[in-house]
N, C-alpha and C positions, 0 to 999 in steps of 0.2 A: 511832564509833571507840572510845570507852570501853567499848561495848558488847562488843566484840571483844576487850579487853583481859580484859573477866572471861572470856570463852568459853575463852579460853587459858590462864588461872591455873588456871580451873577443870578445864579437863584431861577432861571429858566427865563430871563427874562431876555428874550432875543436883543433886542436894543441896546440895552446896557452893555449885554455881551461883545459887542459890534463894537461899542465906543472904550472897552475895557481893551480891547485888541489892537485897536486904532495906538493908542495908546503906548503900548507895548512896545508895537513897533516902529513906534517913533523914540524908543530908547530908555521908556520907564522902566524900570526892575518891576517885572511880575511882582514882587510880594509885595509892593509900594500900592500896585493897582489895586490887587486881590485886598489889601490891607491884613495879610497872614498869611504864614508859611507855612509847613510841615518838614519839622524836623526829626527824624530817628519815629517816625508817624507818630509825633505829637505836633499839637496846631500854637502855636505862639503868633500873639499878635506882631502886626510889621507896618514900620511907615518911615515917611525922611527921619526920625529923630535916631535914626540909629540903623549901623550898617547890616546890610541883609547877610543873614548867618548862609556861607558858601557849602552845599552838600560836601564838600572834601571834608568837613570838619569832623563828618563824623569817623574818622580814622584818628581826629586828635582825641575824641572821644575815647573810644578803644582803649589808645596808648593808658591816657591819665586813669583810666579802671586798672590796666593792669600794673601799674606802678604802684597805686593804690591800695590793690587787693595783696601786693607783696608787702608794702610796706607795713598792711594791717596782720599779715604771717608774721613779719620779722619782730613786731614791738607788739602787738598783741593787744592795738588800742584801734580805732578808726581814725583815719589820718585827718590832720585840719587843712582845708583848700580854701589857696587865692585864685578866683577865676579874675586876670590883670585884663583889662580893656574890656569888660564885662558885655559893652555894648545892650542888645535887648533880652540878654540872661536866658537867651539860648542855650546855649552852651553850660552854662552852671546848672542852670535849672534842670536840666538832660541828666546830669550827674545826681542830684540831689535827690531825684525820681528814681536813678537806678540802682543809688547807692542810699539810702535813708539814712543810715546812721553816720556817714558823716558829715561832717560843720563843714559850711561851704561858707562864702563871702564872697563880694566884688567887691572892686575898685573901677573907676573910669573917670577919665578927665573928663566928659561933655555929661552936662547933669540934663538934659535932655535924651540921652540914653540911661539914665541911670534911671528917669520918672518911667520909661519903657520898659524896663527890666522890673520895677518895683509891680507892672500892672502886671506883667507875667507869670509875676513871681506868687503874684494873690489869685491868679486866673487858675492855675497850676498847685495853689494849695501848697505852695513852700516856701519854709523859712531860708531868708539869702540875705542877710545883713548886707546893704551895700553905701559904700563910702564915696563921695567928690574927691579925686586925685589925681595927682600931677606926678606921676612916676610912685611913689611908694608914702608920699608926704601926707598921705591920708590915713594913714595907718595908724590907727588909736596906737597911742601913749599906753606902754605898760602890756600891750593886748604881746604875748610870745609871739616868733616868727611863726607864717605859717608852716608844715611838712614837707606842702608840694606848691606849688604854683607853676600855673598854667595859663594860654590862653594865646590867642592868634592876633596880634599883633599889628596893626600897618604895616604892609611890607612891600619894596619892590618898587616901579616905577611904571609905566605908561607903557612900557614894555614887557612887562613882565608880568603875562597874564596864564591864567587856567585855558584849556582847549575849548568849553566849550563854548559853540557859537552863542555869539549875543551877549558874549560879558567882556566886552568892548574898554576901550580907557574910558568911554563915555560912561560905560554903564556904571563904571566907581565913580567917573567924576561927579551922579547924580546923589552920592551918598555924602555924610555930613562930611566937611572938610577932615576933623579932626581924625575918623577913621577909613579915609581912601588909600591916600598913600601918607607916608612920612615926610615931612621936613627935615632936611638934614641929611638926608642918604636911604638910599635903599634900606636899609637896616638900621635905622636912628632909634626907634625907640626899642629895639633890642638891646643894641650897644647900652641905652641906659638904662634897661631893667637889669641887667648883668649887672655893670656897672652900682649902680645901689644894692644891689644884695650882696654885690661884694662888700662895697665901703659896710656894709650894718652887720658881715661880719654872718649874717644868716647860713644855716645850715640847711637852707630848703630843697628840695630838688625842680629843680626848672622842667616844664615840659612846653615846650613851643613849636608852634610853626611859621616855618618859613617859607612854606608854597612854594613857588617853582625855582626859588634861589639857588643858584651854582653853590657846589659843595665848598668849595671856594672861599667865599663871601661869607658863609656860615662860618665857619673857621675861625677867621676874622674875627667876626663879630661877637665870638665866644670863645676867643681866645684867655679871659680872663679866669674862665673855670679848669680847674686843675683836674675834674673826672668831666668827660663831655662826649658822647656820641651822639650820629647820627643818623637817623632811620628813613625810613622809605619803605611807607604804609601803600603806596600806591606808584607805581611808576612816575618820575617826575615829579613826585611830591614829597617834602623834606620835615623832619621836626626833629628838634634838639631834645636830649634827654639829655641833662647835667646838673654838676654843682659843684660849690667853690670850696666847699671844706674837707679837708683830708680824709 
């Protein structure tokens, strides 16, 4: 697949193509070279300012429709979505297209992924209100909790990788600091997205991933929600469906 993204950046141009490859395999993320991905076959721009959206995701995809599509059975409204660590609005954007009528948002600490997700988000033709935030402290004053919030998270460590070949510790080490791995633990900024949505008291449903994390460690790390399972969209791959109010 990557292989195809240079063939197209490169535009027929033998040369380019040669020095796009060279590249590669010296440890650049194909969508960094190509400068754009294909996700769920939609094309989103791609560069360092923000972490390359990993093909597993589109099973966090799936999950948050169908939480989604029940929660708009159950209440009989379209649900309002935080896509949390927004990154290049991959992911929100994906939803916003499959889902039109509901309100989507982002949050993300590094406002260099957020200026990535804003071109996307006009490249793509949708409305994605998105905020600079450090855990949830960006979240307008006054604005209700969201329904659902979602979103993949930093996780894991230098060991803790997807199968396939070429997506190395190097190959995160090459993405922005802020969304490779966590500081704090393999699960830091899970423990404090839970963590704040408990403290605030929110009635949201969490939908996360935890990638190749021991059942274990999730556990742990969402121990603070009183309804919480966990699924397994794909062998060895994990995401939390919870929340903290009765």
């Amino acid at each position: 697949m990557s292989e195809d993204w240079l063939l197209e950046a490169a535009g027929g141009n033998a040369g380019l193509l040669a020095t796009m490859r060279q590249r590669v395999q010296q440890g650049e993320p194909p969508a960094y070279v190509a400068g754009f991905l294909y996700f769920r076959g939609r094309r989103f721009r791609s560069d360092p300012r923000a972490y390359v959206t990993d093909p597993e995701l589109s099973s966090l995809i799936d999950r948050v429709l169908m939480e989604g599509d029940r929660f708009e059975a159950e209440y009989g409204r379209a649900p309002q979505v935080l896509d949390f660590g927004v990154g290049a609005g991959t992911l929100g954007i994906t939803l916003k297209l499959e889902r039109p009528a509901w309100t989507l948002c982002g949050l993300d600490i590094d406002a260099d992924a957020l200026s990535l997700a804003a071109e996307n988000a006009s490249l793509h033709g949708v409305e994605l209100p998105l905020w600079h935030s450090d855990m949830l402290s960006g979240w307008p004053q006054g604005r209700p909790p969201p329904d659902l919030i979602f979103g993949d998270p930093p996780w894991g460590s230098e060991t803790d990788l997807y199968t396939d070949e070429g997506r190395d510790a190097d190959y995160y080490h090459r993405m922005p600091a802020a969304s490779a791995y966590p500081k704090g633990g393999r699960t830091a900024i899970h423990d404090g997205l839970v963590a704040a949505v408990v403290a605030r008291g929110w009635p949201s449903l969490l939908v996360l991933n935890y990638g190749v994390l021991p059942e274990a460690v999730i556990e742990r790390s969402a121990r603070a929600l009183n309804q919480r399972r966990i699924e397994h969209p794909v062998p060895g791959v994990s995401h939390l469906v919870g929340r903290s109010a009765a």
